[in-house]
C-alpha positions, -999 to +999 in steps of 0.1 A: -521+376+126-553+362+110-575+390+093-603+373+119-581+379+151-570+412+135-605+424+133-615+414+162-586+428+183-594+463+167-631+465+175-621+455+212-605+486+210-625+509+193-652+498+215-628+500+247-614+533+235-641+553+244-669+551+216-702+545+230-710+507+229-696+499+190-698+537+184-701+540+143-701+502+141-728+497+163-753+485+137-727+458+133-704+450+165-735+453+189-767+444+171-757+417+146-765+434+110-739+419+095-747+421+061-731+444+032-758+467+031-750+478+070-713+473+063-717+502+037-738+521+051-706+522+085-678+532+061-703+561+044-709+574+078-671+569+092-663+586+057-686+614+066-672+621+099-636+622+086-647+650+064-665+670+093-640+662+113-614+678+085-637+710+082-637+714+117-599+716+121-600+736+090-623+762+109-603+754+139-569+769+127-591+802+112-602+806+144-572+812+160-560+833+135-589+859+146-594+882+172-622+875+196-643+902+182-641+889+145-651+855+162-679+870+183-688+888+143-687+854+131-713+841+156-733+863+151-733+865+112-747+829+110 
């Protein structure tokens, strides 16, 4: 498949697949910046999120580890 027809197939689906309009594309799929400077500034974000999402599921897995008192304690210590 052409790297063209490629692309485009996957941001019909990542728009389709439930992220609002072009989601972290949007600068890019729905308003036209096209240039490298937007591009970037996209994969910094996505990059972003895959660490928060990480961290999360980090703090995720503790948190099933722990009573719900120690997670109330938690709440309450921040």
């Amino acid at each position: 498949m052409k790297r063209f027809d490629k692309c485009l197939e996957l941001a019909r689906k990542h728009c389709a697949g439930g992220s609002e309009c072009g989601g972290i594309l949007h600068i890019v799929l729905d308003d036209g910046n096209v240039e490298d400077t937007y591009i970037d500034y996209c994969e910094d974000m996505a990059r972003e999120q895959e660490r928060q999402v990480q961290t999360a599921l980090e703090i995720i897995a503790l948190l099933r580890q722990m009573t719900v008192a120690e997670r109330l304690r938690l709440y309450r210590s921040q």
